[in-house]
N, C-alpha and C positions, 0 to 999 in steps of 0.2 A: 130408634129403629126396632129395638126387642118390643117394644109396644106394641107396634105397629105387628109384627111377627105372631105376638101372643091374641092379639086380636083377629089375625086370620085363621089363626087355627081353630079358635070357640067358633068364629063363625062358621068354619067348615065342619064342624064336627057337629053343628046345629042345624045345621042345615042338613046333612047325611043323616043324622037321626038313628045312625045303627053307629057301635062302637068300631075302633079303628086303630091299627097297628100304626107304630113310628111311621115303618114304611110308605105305608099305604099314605098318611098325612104328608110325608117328605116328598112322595111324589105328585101329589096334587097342588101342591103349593111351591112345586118347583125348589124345593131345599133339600139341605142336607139331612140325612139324620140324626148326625153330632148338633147340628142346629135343633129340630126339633125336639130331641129329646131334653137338651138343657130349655126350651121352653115349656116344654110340658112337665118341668119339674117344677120352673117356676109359676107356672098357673095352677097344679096341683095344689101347692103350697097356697098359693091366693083362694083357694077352693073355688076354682073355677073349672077344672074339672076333675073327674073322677076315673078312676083307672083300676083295672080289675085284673089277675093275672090267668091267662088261658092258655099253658103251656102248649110251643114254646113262645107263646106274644104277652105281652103285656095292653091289653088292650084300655082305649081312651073315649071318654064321652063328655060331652057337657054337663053342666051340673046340672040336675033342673029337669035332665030329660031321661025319662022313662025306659028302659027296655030289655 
């Protein structure tokens, strides 16, 4: 199921094409944020995506894409 999880997130974050707070991903994909953020740790770590800190968010993109 974390697959499954980690895979919607690249895809929405690729598809949005601009960077993106826990938040904002937890609610588009109908989760938590304790959920999404342990997956966007684990996809960070797979480098799949990239995350940049913009006080106060931590913001997330896909690898790959530009902006």
């Amino acid at each position: 199921m974390s697959e499954k999880i980690e895979d919607s997130i690249v895809e929405l974050l690729q598809n949005n094409k601009e960077e993106m707070f826990i938040a904002e991903i937890a609610k588009h994909l109908n989760l938590s944020s304790a959920t999404v953020s342990k997956n966007l740790g684990i996809l960070e770590a797979k480098g799949r995506v990239i995350s940049r800190i913009r006080k106060p968010y931590k913001l997330y993109r896909a690898k790959g894409l530009l902006g």
